[in-house]
C-alpha atoms as one frame of an Amber mdcrd trajectory, in Angstrom:
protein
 -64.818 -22.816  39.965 -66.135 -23.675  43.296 -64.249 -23.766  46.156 -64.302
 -24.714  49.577 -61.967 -24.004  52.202 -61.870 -25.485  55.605 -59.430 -26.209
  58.585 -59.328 -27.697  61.970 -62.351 -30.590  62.256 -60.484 -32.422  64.653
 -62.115 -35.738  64.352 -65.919 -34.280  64.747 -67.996 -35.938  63.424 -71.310
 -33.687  63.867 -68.731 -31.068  62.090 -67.861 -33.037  59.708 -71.043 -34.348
  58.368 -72.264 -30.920  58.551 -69.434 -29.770  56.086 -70.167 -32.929  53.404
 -73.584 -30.965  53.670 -72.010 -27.626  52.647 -69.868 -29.282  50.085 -72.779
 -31.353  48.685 -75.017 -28.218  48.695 -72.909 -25.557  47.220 -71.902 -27.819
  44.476 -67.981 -27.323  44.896 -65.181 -28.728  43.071 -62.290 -28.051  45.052
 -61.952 -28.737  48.325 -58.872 -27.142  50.461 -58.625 -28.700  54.066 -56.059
 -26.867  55.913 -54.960 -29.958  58.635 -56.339 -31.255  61.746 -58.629 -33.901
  60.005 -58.626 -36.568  62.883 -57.363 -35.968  66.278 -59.146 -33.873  68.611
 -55.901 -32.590  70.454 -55.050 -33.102  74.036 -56.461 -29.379  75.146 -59.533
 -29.743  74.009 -60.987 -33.236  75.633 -62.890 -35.942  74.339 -66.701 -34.778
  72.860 -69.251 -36.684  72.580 -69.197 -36.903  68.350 -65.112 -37.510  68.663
 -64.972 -40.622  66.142 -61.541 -39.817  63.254 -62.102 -42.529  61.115 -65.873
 -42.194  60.943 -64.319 -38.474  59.171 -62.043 -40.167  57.595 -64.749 -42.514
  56.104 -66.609 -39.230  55.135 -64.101 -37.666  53.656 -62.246 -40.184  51.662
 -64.481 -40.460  48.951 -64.103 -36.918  47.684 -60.243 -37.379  47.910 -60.201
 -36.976  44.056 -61.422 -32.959  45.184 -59.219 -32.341  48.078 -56.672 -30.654
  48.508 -55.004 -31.660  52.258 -52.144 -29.747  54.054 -50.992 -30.893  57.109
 -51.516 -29.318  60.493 -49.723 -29.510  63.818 -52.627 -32.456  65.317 -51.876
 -34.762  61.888 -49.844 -37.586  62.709 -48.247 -40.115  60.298 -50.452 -42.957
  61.012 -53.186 -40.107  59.494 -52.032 -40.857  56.198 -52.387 -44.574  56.144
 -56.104 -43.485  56.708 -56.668 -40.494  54.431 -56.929 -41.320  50.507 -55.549
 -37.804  49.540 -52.226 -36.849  50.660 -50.989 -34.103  53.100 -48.285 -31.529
  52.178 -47.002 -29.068  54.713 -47.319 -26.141  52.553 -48.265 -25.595  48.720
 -48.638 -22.884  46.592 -51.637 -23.307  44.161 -53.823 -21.430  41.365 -57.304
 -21.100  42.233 -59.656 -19.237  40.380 -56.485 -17.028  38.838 -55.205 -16.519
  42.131 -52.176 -17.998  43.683 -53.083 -19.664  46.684 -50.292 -20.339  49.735
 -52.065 -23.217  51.602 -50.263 -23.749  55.093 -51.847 -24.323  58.456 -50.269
 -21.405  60.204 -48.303 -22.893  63.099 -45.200 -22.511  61.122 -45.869 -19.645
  58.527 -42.421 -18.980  57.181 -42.407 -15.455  56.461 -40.208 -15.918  53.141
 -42.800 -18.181  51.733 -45.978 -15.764  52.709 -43.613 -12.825  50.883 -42.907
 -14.396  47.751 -47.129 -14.047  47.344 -47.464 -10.577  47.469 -50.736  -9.858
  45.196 -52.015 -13.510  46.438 -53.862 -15.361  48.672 -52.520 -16.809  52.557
 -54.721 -19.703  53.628 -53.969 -21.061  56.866 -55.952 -22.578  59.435 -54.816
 -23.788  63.389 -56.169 -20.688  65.428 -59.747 -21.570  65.005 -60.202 -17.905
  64.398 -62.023 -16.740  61.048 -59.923 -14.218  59.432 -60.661 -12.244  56.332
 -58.458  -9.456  55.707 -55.640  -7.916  53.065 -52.442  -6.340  54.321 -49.327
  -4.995  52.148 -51.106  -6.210  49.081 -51.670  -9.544  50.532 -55.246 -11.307
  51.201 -55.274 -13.291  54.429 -57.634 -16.416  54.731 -58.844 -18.347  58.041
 -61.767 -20.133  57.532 -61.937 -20.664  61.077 -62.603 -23.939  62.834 -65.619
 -26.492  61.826 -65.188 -28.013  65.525 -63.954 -26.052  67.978 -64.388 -21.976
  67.135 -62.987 -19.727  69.498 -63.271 -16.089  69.998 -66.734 -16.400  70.391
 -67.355 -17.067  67.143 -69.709 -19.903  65.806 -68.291 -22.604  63.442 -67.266
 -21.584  59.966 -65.845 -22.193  56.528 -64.994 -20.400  53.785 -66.142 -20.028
  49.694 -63.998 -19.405  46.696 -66.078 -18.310  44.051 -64.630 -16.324  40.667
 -62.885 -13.290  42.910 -65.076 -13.698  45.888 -64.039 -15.025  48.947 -66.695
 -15.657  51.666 -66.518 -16.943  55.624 -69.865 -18.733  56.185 -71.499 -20.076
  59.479 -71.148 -23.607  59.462 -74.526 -24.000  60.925 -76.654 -21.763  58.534
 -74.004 -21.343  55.858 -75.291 -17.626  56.163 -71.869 -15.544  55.013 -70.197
 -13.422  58.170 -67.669 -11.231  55.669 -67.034 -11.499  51.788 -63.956  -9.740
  50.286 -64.027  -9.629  46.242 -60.322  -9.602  45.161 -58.942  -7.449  42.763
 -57.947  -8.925  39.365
């Protein structure tokens, strides 16, 4: 199965339609947003290609795909809008793999231990992370919309044992970790 994972679009909707393109081109079916779908947040201003329900438009007709947690910018009213629902957390097999799906501004640390030989994703620092610690692998796809860090915009790829961060822009891969089965 197919996967992609993605966090933090923030009502872009440059980023947005650029991720329908990754989704449409790589053929996935399973989608994991981890929060921020709509609002742009009040640190970061207002872009140019701010428009939420023009995303939400794009994105509710592969509801039937996603997979939507929650993140700290996701207000109530987001709901009424979205056609998938949001959960705070959720704990989920992917590809064999347990998958902990939070948006990391409130990682409870009993939640994240009880997956020891799994997979963390979590989204909200914008920061692409790809790494395993104490037998557990650690997933941040980064931010479609506003990357920090200097890095460029990103997503990531769940493919058989492979996970993948790619460039949102070129969808060229910036690190790839194979899991052990």
């Amino acid at each position: 199965m197919k996967v992609l994972i993605a966090s933090d679009i923030h009502g872009r909707l440059l980023a947005a339609q650029k991720l329908v393109a990754a989704i449409d081109g790589f053929g996935v079916d399973k989608i994991v947003l981890l929060g921020d779908f709509l609002y742009n947040g009040p640190r970061n201003g207002v872009p140019s290609d701010y428009d939420g329900m023009a995303v939400a438009n794009l994105l509710n007709p592969l509801a039937d795909r996603i997979i939507g947690i929650r993140g700290n910018c996701d207000a109530k009213i987001d709901q009424d809008i979205l056609s998938f629902p949001l959960e705070d957390r959720k704990s989920f097999v992917l590809n064999g793999f347990t998958c902990v799906l939070l948006h990391g501004d409130n990682i409870d640390p009993s939640f994240v231990k009880a997956s020891k030989g799994n997979i963390v994703m979590s989204g909200h620092t914008h920061v692409p992370v790809l790494e395993e610690k104490s037998g557990i692998v650690y997933l941040n796809p980064g931010s479609t919309s506003f990357p920090k860090g200097g890095n460029p915009a990103s997503f990531a790829l769940f493919v058989d044992d492979k996970l993948s961060i790619l460039e949102l822009d070129t969808f060229k891969a910036m690190k790839t970790f194979t899991l052990a089965r």
